[in-house]
N, CA, C and O atoms as CSV, one atom per row, in Angstrom:
chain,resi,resn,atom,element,x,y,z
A,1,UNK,N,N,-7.312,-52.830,18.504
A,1,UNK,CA,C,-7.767,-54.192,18.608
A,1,UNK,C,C,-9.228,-54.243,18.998
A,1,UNK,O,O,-9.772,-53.291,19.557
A,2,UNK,N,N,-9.809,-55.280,18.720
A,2,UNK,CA,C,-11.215,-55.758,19.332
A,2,UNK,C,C,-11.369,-55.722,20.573
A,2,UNK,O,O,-10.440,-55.540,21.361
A,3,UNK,N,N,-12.744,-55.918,20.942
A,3,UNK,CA,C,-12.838,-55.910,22.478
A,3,UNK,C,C,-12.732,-57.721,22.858
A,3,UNK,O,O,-12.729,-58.438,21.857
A,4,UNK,N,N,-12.681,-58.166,23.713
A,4,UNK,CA,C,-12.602,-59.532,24.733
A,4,UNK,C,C,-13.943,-60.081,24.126
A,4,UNK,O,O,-14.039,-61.282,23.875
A,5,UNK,N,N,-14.682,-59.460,23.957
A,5,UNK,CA,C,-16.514,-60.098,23.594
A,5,UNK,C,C,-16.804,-60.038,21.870
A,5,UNK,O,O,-17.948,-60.208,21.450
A,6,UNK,N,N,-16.011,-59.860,21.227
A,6,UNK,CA,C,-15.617,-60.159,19.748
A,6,UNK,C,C,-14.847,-60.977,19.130
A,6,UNK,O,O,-14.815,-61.006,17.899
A,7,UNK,N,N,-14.070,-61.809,19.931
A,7,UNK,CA,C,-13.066,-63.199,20.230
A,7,UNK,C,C,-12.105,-62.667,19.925
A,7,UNK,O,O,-11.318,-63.575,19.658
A,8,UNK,N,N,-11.313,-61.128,19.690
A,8,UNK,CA,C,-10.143,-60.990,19.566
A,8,UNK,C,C,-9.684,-59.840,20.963
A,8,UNK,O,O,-9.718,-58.618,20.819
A,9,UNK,N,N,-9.454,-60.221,21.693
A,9,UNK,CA,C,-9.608,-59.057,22.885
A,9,UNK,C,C,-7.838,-58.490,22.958
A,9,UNK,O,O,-6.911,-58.703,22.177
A,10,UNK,N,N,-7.894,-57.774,24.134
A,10,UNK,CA,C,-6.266,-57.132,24.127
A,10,UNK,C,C,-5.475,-57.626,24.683
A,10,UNK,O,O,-4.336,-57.167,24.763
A,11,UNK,N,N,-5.976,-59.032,25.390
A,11,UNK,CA,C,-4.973,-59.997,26.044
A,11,UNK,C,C,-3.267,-60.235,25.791
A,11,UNK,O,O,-2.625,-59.953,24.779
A,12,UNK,N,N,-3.023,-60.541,26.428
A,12,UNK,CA,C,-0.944,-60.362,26.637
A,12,UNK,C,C,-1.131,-61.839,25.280
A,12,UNK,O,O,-0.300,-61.759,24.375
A,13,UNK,N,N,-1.815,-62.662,25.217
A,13,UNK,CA,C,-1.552,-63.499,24.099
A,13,UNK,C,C,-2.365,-63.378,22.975
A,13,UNK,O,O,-3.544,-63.109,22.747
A,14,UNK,N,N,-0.999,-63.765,22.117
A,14,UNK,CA,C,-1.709,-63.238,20.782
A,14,UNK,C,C,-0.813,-64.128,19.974
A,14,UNK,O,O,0.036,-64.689,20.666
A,15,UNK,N,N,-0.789,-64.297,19.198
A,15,UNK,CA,C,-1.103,-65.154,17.659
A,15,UNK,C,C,-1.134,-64.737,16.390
A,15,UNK,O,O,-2.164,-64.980,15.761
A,16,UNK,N,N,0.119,-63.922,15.623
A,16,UNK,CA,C,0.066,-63.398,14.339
A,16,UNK,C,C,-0.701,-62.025,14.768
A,16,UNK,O,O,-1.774,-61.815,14.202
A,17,UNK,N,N,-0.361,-61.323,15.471
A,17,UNK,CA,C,-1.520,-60.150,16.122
A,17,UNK,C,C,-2.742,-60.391,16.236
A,17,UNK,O,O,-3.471,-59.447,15.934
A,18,UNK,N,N,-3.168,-61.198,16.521
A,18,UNK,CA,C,-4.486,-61.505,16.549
A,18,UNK,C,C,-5.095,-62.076,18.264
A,18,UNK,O,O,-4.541,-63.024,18.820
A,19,UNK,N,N,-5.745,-61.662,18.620
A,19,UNK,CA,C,-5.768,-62.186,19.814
A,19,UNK,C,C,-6.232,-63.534,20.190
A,19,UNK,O,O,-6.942,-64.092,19.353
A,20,UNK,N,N,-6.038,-64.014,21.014
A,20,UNK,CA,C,-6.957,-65.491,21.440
A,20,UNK,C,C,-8.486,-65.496,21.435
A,20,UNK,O,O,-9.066,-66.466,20.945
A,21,UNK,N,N,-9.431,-64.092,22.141
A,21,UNK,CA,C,-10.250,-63.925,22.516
A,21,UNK,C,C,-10.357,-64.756,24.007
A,21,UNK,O,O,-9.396,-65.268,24.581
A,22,UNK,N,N,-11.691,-64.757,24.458
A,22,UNK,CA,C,-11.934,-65.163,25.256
A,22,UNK,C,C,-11.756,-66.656,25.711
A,22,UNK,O,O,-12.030,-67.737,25.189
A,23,UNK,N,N,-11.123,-66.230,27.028
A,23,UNK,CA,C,-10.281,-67.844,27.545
A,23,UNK,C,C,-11.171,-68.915,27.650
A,23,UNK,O,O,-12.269,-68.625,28.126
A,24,UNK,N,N,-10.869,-70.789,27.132
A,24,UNK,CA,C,-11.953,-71.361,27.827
A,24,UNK,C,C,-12.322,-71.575,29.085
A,24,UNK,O,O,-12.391,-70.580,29.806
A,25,UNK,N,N,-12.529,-72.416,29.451
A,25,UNK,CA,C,-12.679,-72.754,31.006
A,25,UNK,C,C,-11.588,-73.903,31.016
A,25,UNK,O,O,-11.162,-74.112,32.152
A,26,UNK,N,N,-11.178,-74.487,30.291
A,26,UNK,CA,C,-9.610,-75.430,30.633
A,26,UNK,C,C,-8.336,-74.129,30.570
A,26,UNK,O,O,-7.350,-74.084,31.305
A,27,UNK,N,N,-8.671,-73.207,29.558
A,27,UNK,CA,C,-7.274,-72.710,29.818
A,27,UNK,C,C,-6.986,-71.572,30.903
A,27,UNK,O,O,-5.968,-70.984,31.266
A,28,UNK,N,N,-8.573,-71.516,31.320
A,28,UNK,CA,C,-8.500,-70.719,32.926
A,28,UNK,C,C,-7.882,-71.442,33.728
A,28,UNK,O,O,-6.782,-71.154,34.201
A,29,UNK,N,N,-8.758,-72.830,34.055
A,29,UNK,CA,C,-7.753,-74.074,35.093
A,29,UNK,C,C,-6.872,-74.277,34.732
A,29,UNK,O,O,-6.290,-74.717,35.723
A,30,UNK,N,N,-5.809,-74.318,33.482
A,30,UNK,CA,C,-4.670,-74.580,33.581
A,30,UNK,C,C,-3.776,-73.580,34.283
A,30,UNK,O,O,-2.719,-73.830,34.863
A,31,UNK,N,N,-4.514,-72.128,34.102
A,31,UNK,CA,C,-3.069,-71.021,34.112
A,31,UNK,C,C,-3.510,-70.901,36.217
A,31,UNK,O,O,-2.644,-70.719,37.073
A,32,UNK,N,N,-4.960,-71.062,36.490
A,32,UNK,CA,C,-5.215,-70.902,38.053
A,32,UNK,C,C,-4.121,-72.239,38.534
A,32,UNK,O,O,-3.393,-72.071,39.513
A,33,UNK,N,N,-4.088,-73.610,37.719
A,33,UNK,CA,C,-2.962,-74.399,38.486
A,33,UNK,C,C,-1.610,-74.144,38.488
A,33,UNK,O,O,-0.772,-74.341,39.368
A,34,UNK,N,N,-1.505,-73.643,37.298
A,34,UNK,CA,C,0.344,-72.824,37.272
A,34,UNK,C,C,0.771,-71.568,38.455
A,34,UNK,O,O,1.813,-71.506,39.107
A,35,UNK,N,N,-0.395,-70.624,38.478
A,35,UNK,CA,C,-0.482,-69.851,39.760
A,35,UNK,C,C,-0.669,-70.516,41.165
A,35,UNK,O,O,-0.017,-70.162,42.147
A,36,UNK,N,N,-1.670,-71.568,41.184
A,36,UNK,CA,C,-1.223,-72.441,42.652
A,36,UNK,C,C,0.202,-73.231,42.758
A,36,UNK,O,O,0.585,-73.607,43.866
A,37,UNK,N,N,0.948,-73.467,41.635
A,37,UNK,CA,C,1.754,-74.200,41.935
A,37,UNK,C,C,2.990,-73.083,42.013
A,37,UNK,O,O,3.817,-73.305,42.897
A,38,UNK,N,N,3.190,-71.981,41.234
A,38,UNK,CA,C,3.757,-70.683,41.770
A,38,UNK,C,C,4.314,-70.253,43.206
A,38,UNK,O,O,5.284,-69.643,43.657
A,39,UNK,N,N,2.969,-71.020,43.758
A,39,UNK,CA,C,2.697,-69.801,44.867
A,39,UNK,C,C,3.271,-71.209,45.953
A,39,UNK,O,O,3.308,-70.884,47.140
A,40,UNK,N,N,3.556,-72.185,45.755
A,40,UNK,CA,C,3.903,-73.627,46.256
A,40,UNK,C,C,2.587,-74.432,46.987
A,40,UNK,O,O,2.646,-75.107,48.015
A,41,UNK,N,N,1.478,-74.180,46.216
A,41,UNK,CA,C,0.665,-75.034,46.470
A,41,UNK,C,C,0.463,-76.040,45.609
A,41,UNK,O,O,0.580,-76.049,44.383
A,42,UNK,N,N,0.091,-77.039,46.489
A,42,UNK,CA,C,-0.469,-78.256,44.957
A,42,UNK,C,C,-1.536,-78.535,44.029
A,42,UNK,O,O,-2.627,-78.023,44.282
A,43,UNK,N,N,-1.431,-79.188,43.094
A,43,UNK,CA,C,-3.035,-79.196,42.500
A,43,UNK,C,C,-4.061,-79.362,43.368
A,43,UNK,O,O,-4.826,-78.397,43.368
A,44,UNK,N,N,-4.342,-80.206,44.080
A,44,UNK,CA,C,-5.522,-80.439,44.597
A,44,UNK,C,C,-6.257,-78.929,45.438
A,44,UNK,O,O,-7.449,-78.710,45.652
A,45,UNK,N,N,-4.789,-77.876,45.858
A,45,UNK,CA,C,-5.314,-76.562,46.740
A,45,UNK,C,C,-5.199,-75.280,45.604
A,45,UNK,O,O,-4.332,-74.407,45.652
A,46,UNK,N,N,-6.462,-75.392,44.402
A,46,UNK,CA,C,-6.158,-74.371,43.181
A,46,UNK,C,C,-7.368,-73.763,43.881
A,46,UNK,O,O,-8.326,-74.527,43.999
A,47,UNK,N,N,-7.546,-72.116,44.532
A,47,UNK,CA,C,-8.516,-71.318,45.286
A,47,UNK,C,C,-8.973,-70.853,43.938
A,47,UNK,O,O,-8.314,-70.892,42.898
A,48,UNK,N,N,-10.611,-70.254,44.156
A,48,UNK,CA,C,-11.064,-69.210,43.379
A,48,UNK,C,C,-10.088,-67.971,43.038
A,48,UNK,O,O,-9.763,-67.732,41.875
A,49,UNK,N,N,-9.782,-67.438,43.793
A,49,UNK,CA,C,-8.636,-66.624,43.703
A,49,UNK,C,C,-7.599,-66.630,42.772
A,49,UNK,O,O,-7.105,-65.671,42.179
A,50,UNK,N,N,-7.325,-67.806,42.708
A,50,UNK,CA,C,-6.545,-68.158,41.074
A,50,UNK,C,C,-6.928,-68.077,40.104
A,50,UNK,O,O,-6.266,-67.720,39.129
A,51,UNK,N,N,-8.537,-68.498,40.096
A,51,UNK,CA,C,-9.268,-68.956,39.084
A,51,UNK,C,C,-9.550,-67.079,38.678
A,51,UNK,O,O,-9.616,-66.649,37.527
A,52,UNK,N,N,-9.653,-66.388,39.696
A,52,UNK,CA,C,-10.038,-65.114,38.983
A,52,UNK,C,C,-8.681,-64.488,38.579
A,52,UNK,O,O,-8.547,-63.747,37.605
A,53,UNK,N,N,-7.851,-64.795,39.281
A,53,UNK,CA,C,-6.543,-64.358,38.737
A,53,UNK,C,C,-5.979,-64.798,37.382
A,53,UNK,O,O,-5.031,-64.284,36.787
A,54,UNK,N,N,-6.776,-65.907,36.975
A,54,UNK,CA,C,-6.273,-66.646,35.612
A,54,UNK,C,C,-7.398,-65.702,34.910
A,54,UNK,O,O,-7.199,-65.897,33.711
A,55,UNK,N,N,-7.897,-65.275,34.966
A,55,UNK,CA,C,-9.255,-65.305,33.889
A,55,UNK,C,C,-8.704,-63.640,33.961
A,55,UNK,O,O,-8.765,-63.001,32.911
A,56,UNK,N,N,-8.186,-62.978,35.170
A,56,UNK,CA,C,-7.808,-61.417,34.308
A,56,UNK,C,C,-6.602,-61.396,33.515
A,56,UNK,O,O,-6.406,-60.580,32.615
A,57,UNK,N,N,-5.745,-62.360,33.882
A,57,UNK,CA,C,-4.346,-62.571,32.865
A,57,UNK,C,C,-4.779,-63.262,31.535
A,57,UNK,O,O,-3.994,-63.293,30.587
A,58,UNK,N,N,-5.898,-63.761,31.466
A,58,UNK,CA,C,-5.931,-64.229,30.371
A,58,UNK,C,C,-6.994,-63.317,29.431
A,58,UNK,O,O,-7.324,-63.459,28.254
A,59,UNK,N,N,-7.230,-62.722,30.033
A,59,UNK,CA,C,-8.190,-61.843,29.067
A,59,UNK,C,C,-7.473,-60.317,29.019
A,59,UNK,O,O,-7.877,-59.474,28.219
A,60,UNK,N,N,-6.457,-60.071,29.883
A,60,UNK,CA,C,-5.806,-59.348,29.851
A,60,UNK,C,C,-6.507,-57.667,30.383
A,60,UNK,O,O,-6.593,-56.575,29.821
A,61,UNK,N,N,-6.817,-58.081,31.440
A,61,UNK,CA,C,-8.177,-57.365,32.144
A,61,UNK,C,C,-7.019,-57.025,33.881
A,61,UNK,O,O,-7.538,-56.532,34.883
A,62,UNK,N,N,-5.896,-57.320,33.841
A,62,UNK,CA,C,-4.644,-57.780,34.866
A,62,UNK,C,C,-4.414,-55.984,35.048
A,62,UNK,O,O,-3.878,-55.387,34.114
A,63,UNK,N,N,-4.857,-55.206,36.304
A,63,UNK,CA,C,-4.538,-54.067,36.322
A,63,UNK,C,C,-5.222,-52.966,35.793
A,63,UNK,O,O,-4.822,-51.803,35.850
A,64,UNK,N,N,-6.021,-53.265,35.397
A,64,UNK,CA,C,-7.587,-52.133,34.765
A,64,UNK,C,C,-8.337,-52.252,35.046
A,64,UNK,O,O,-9.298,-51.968,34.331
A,65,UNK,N,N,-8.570,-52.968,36.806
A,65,UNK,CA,C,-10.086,-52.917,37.827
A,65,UNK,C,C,-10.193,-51.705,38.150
A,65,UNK,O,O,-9.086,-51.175,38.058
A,66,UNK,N,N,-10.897,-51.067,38.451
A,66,UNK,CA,C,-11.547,-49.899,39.588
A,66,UNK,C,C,-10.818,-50.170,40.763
A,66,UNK,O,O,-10.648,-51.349,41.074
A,67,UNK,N,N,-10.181,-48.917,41.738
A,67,UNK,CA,C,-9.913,-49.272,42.548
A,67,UNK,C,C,-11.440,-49.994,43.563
A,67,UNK,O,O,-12.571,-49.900,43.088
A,68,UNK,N,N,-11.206,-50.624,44.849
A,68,UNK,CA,C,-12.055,-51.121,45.763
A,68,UNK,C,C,-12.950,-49.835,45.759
A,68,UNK,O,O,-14.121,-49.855,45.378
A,69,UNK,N,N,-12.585,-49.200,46.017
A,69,UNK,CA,C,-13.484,-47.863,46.881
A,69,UNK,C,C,-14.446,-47.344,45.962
A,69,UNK,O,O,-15.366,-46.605,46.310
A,70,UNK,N,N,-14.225,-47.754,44.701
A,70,UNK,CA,C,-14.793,-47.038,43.753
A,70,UNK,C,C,-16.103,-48.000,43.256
A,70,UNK,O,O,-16.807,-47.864,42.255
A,71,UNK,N,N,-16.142,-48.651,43.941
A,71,UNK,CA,C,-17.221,-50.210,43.278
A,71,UNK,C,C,-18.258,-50.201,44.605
A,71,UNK,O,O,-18.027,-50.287,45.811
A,72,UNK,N,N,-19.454,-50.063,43.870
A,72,UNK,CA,C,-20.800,-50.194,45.102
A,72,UNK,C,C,-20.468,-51.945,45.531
A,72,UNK,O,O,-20.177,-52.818,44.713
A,73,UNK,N,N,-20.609,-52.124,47.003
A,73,UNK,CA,C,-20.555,-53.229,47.507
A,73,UNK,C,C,-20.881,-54.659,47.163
A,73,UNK,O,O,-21.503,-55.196,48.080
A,74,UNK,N,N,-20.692,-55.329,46.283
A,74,UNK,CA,C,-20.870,-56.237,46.125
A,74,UNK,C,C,-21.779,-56.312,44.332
A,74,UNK,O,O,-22.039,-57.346,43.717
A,75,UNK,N,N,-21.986,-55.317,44.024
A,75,UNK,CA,C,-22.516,-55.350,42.629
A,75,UNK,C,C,-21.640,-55.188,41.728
A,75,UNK,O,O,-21.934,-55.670,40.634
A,76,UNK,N,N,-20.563,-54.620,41.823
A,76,UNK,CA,C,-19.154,-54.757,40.680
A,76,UNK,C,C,-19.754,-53.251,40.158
A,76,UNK,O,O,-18.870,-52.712,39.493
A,77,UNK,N,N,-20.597,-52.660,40.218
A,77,UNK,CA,C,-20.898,-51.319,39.219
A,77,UNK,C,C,-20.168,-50.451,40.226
A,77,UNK,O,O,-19.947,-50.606,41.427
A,78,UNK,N,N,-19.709,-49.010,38.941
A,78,UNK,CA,C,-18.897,-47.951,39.397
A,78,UNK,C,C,-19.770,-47.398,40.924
A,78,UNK,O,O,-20.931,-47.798,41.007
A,79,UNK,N,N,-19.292,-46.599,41.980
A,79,UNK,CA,C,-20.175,-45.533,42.480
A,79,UNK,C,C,-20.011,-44.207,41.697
A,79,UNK,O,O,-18.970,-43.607,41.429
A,80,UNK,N,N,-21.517,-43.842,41.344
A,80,UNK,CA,C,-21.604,-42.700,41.396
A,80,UNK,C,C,-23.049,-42.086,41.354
A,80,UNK,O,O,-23.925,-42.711,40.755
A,81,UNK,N,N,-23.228,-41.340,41.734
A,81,UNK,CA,C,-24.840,-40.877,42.204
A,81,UNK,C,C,-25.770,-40.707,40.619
A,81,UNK,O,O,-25.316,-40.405,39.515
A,82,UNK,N,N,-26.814,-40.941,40.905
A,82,UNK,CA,C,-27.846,-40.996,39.343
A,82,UNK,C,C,-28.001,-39.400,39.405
A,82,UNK,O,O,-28.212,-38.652,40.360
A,83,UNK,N,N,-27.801,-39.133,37.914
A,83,UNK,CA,C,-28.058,-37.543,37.195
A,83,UNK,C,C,-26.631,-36.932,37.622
A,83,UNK,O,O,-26.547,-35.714,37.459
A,84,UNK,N,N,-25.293,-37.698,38.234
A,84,UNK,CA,C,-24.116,-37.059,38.386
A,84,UNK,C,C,-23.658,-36.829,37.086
A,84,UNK,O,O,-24.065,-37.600,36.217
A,85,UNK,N,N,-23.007,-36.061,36.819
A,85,UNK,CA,C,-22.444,-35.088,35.469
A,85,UNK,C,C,-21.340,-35.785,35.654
A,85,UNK,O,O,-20.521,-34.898,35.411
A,86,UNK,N,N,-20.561,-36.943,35.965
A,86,UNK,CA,C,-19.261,-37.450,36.076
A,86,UNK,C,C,-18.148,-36.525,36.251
A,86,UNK,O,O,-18.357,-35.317,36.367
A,87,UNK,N,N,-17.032,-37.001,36.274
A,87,UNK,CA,C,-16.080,-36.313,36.536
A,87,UNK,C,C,-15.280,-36.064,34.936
A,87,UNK,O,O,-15.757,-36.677,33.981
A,88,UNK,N,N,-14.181,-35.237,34.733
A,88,UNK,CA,C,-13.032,-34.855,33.934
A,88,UNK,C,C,-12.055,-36.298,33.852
A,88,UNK,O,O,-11.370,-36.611,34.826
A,89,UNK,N,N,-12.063,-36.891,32.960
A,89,UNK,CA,C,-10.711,-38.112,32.772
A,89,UNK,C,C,-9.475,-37.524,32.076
A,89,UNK,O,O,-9.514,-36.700,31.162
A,90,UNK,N,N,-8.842,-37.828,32.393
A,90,UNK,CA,C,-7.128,-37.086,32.033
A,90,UNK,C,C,-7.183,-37.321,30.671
A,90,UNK,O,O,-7.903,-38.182,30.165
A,91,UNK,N,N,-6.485,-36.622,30.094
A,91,UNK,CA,C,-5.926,-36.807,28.709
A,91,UNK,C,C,-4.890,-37.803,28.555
A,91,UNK,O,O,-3.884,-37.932,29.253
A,92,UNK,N,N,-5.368,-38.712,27.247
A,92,UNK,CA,C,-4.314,-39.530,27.367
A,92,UNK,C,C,-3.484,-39.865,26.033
A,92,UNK,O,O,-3.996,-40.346,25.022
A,93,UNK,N,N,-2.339,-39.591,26.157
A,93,UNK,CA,C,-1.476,-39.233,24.904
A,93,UNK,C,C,-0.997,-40.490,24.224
A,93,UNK,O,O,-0.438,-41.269,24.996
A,94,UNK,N,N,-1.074,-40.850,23.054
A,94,UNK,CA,C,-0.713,-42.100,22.155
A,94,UNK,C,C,1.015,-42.272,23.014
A,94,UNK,O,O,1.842,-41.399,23.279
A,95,UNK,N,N,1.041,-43.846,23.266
A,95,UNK,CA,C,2.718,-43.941,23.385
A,95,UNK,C,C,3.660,-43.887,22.222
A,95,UNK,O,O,3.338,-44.247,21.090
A,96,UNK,N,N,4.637,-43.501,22.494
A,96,UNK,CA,C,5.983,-43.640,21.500
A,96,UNK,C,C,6.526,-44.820,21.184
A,96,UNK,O,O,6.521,-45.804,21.924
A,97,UNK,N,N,6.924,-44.772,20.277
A,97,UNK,CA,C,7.869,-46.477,19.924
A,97,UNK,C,C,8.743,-46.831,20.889
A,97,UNK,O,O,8.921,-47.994,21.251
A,98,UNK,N,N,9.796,-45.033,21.714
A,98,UNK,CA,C,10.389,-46.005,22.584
A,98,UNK,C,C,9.392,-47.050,23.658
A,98,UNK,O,O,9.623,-48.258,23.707
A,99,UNK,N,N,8.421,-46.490,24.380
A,99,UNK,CA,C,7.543,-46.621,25.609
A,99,UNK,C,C,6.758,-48.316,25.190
A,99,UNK,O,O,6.435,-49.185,26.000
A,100,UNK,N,N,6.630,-48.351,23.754
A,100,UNK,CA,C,5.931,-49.674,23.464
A,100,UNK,C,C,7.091,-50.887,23.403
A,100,UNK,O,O,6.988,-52.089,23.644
A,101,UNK,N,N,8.226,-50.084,22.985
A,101,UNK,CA,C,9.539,-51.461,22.808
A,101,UNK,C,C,9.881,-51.688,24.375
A,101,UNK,O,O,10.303,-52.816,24.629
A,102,UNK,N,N,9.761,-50.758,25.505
A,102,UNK,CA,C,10.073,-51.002,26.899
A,102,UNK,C,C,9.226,-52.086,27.474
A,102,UNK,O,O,9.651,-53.010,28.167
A,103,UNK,N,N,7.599,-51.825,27.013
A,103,UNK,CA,C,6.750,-52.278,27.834
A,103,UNK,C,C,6.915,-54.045,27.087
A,103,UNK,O,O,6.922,-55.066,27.776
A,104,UNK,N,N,7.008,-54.019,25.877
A,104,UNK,CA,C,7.201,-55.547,25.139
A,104,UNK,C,C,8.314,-56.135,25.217
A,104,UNK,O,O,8.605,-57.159,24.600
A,105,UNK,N,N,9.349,-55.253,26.333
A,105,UNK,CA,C,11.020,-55.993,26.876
A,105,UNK,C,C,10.335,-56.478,27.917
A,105,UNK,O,O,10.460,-57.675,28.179
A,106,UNK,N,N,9.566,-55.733,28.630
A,106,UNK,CA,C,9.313,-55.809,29.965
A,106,UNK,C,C,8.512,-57.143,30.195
A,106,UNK,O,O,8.909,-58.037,30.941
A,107,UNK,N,N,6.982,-57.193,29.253
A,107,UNK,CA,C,6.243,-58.325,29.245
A,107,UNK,C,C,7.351,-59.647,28.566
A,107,UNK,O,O,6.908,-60.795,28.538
A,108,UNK,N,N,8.536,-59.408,28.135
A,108,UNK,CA,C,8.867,-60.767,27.702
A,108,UNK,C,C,9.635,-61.365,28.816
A,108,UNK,O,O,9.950,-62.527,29.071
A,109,UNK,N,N,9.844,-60.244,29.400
A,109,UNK,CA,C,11.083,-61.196,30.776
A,109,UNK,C,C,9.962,-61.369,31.362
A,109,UNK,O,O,9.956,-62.582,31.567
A,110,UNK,N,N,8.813,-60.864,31.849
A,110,UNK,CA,C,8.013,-61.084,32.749
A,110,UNK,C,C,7.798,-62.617,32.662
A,110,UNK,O,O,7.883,-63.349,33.648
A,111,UNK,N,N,7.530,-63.022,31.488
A,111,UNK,CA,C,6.996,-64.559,30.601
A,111,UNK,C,C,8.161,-65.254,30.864
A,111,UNK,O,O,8.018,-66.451,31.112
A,112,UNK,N,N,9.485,-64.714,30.872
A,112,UNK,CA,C,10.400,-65.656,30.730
A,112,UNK,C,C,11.039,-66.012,32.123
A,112,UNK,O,O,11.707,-67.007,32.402
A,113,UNK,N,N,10.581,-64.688,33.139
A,113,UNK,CA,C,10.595,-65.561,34.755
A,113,UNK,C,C,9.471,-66.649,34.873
A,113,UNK,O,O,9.661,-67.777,35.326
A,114,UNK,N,N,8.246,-66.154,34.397
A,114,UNK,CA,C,7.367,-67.585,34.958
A,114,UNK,C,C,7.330,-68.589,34.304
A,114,UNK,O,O,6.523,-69.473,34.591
A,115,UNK,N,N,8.328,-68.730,33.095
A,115,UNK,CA,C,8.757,-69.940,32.452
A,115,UNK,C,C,9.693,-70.547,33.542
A,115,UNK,O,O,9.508,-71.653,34.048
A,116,UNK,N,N,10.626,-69.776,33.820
A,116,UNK,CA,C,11.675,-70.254,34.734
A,116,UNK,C,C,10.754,-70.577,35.594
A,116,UNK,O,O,10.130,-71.526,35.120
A,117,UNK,N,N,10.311,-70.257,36.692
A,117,UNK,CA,C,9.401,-70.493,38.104
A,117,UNK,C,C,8.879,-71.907,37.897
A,117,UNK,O,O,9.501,-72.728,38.572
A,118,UNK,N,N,8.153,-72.286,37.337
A,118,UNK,CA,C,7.713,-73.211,36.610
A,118,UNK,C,C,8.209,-74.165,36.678
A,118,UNK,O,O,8.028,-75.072,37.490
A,119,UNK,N,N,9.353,-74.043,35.284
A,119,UNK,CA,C,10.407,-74.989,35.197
A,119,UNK,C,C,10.754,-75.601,36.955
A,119,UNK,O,O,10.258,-76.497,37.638
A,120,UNK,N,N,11.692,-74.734,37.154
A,120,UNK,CA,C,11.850,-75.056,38.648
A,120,UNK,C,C,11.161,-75.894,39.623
A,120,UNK,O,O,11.568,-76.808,40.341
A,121,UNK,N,N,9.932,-75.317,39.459
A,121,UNK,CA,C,9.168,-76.152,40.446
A,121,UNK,C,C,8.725,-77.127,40.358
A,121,UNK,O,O,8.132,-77.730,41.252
A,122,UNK,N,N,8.999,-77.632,38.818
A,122,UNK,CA,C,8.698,-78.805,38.374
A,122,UNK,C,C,9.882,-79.502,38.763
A,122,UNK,O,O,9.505,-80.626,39.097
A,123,UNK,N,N,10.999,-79.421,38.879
A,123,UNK,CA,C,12.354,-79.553,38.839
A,123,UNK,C,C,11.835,-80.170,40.259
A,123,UNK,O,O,11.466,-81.305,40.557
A,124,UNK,N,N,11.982,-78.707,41.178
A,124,UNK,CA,C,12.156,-79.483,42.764
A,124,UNK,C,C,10.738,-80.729,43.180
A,124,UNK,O,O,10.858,-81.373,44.221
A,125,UNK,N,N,9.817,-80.892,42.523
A,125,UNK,CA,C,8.339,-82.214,42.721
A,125,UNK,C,C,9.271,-83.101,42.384
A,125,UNK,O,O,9.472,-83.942,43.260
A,126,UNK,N,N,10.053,-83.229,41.200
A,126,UNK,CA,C,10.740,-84.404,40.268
A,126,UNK,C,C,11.570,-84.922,41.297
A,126,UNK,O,O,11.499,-86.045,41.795
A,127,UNK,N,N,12.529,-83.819,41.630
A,127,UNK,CA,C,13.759,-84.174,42.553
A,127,UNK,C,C,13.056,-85.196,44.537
A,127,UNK,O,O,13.496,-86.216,45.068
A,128,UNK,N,N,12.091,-84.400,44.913
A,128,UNK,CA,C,11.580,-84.764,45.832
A,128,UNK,C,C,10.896,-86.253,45.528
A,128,UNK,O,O,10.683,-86.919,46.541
A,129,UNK,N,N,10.619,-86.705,44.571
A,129,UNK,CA,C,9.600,-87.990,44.203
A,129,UNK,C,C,10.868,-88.941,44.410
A,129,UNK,O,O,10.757,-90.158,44.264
């Protein structure tokens, strides 16, 4: 697939295989208010924190940060010393059909709890009004 900065990125949504590309800024605030309301907060209390949490689920960037330790303080760039020869990265072996049909069981229940969650919580605002 394309990269995120070519409008077809590797994001969990996709469209005839095709990706969304890059999220707008409404469908960041929508998915940061579905995560505040998740988490049982209300619209009016949607944190940055969501907002960055929407924008790695939606670009699909969710789990492929650097760990903390590995990021110079506050600039987001890797550490590593200038003229370092880097390190050895593991080898990494193409998955199997079983390993891709697990991970696309896995992402669909994932989708189909926070459909439920959702649902629900819409359920209990309705019921409470």
């Amino acid at each position: 697939m394309k990269d995120a900065h070519s409008g077809s990125g590797p994001g969990r949504i996709e469209e005839n295989a095709a990706g969304f590309g890059v999220p707008t800024p409404e469908e960041v605030e929508a998915r940061a208010l579905q995560i505040a309301i998740i988490s049982g907060r209300s619209a009016s209390h949607v944190s940055e924190a969501d907002r960055d949490q929407a924008r790695r689920e939606l670009s699909g960037q969710l789990g492929n940060e650097p760990d903390e330790d590995e990021i110079v303080a506050g600039s987001g760039l890797l550490a590593e010393a200038p003229g370092s020869t880097g390190h050895h990265s593991p080898t990494v072996h193409p998955e199997d059909d079983a390993v891709i049909g697990e991970r696309l069981v896995q992402e669909g229940m994932d989708e189909a709890l926070h459909d439920e969650m959702l649902e629900a919580h819409k359920k209990n605002i309705d019921a409470a009004s």
